[in-house]
N, C-alpha and C positions, 0 to 999 in steps of 0.2 A: 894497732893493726895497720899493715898497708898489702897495697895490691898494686902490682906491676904490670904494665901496658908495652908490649915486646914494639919498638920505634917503626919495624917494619910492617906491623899490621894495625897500628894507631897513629895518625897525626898526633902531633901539640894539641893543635886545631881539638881536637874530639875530646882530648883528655881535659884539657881545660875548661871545655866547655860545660863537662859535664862535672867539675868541680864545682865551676860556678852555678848549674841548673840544683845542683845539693849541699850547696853553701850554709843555709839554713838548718840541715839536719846535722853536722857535728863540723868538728874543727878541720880543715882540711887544707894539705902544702902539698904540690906537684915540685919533682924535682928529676933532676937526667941523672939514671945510673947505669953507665955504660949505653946499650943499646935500650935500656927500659926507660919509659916514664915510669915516677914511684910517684902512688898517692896513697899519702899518710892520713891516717884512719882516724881523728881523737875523738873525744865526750859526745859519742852521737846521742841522738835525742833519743831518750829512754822510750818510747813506745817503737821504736826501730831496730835499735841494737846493733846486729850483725849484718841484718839487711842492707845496711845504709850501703855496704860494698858492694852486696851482690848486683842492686840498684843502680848503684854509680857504674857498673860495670858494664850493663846491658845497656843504658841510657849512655854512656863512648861508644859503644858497639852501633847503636844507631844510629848516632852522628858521623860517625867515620863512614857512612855510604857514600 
């Protein structure tokens, strides 16, 4: 699973940040593609699942204030 962070409405800054704030819940690499940060989704923690993204997504969104 990965989820893409468009450059112009996420820093580095927020995306990484919030890699590392959910580092513990599954296997996680930020990388540049094209105008996107991509973060790669691996073996989240089984009481999480799919969440682990939506999670990761909304915790960038609030560090990018």
């Amino acid at each position: 699973m990965s989820i893409a962070f468009h450059s112009e409405l996420y820093s580095e800054q927020a995306v990484r940040g919030a890699v590392e704030a959910f580092s513990q819940l599954a296997t996680l690499s930020v990388e540049r593609d094209g105008v996107d940060w991509v973060v790669r989704i691996e073996d989240p923690h089984p009481a999480y699942g799919d969440r682990v993204a939506d999670e990761l997504a909304n915790y960038a969104l609030k560090l990018n204030r």
